[in-house]
C-alpha positions in Angstrom: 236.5 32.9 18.4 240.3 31.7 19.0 241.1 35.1 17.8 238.9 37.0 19.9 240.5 35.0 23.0 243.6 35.4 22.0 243.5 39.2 22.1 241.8 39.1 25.4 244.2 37.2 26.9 246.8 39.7 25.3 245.4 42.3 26.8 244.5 41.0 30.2 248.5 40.1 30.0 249.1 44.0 29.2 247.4 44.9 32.0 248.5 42.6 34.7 252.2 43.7 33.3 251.7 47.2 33.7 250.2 47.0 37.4 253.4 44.8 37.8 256.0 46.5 36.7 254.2 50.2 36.9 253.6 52.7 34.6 256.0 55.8 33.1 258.2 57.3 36.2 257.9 61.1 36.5 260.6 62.9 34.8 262.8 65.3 36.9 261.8 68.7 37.2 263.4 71.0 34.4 265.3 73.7 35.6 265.8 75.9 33.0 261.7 76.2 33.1 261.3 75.7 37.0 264.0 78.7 37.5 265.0 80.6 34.7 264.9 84.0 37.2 267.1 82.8 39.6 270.3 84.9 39.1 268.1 88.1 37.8 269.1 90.7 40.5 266.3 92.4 41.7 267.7 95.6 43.8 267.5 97.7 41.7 263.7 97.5 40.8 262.2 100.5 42.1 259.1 99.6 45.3 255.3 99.2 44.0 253.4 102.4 44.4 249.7 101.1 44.1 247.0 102.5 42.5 242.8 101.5 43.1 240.4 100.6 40.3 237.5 101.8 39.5 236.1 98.4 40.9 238.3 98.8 43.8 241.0 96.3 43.0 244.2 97.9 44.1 247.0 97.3 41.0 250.7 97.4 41.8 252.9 98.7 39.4 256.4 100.5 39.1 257.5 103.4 37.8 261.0 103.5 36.1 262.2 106.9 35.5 264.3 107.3 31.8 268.1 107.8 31.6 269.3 111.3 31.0 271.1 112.0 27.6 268.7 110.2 25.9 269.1 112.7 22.7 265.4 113.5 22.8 263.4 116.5 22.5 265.5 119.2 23.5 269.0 119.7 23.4 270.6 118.3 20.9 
């Protein structure tokens, strides 16, 4: 029974110390996973063209047109 008290009172302790002095603080926010595109330079990304669903949902997407010389079919 002294034992059983004991732990009560250990935990009721716990508890009134953690209320008192308060729980883990938030930790800052990280910025290598908050902004990791913050320097990517956008320019040169060509404008959404848009195209509609079957459903009707309109999708955005970009079309990037390949680099010339790219030794490919043709001439070699």
């Amino acid at each position: 029974m002294l034992i059983a008290a004991l732990l009560l009172t250990a935990a009721i302790a716990g508890l009134a110390a953690a209320i008192a002095w308060g729980g883990p603080k938030d930790i800052p926010p990280l910025a290598s996973i908050n902004n990791p595109f913050k320097d990517v330079d956008y320019s040169n990304v060509p404008p959404a063209q848009r195209y509609t669903a079957r459903d009707g949902t309109s999708l955005a997407w970009h079309g990037y047109t390949p680099a010339g010389g790219t030794g490919g079919t043709g001439a070699s």
